[in-house]
C-alpha positions in Angstrom: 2.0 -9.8 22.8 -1.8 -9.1 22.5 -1.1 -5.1 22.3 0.8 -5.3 19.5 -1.4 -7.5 17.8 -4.1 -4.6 18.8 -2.0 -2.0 16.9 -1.6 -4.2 13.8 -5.1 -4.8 13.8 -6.0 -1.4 14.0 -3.1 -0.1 11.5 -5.1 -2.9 9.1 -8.4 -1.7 9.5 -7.1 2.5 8.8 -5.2 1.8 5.8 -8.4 -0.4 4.6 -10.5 2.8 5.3 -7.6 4.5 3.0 -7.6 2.2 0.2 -11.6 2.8 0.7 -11.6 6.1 0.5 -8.9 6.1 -2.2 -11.6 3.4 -4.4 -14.1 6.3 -3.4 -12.8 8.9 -5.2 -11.5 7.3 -8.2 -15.0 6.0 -8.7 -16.1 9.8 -8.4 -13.1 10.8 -10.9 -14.0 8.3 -13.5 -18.2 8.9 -13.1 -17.3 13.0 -13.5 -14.9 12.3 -16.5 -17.9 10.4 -18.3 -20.4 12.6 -17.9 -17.8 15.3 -19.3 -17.3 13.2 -22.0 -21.3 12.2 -23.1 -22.0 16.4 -22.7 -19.3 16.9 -25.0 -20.1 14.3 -27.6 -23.6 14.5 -27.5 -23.6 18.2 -27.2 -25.6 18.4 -23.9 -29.3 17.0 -25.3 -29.1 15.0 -21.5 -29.0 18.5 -20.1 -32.2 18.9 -23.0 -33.9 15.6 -22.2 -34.5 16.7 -18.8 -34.8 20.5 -18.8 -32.2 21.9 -17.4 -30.3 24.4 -19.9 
């Protein structure tokens, strides 16, 4: 009885680390698309304000 309880436990805790992972990258995705979006709009001066280009 206690195994099987192990395994669900365990099953729980990977898919959270999924779901995790999943939150993760979507985070990433949006923060990427947003910064696309400000360069384009504002026509890079960030890139300007700081030096890079």
């Amino acid at each position: 009885m206690k195994k099987t309880n192990d395994n669900e436990q365990e099953e729980m805790t990977l898919k959270g680390w999924l779901y995790f992972g999943l939150f993760l990258a979507l985070c990433c995705l949006v923060i990427a698309i947003a910064y696309a979006l400000t360069q384009i709009v504002f026509g890079g001066w960030l890139l300007d304000l700081f030096g890079v280009s």
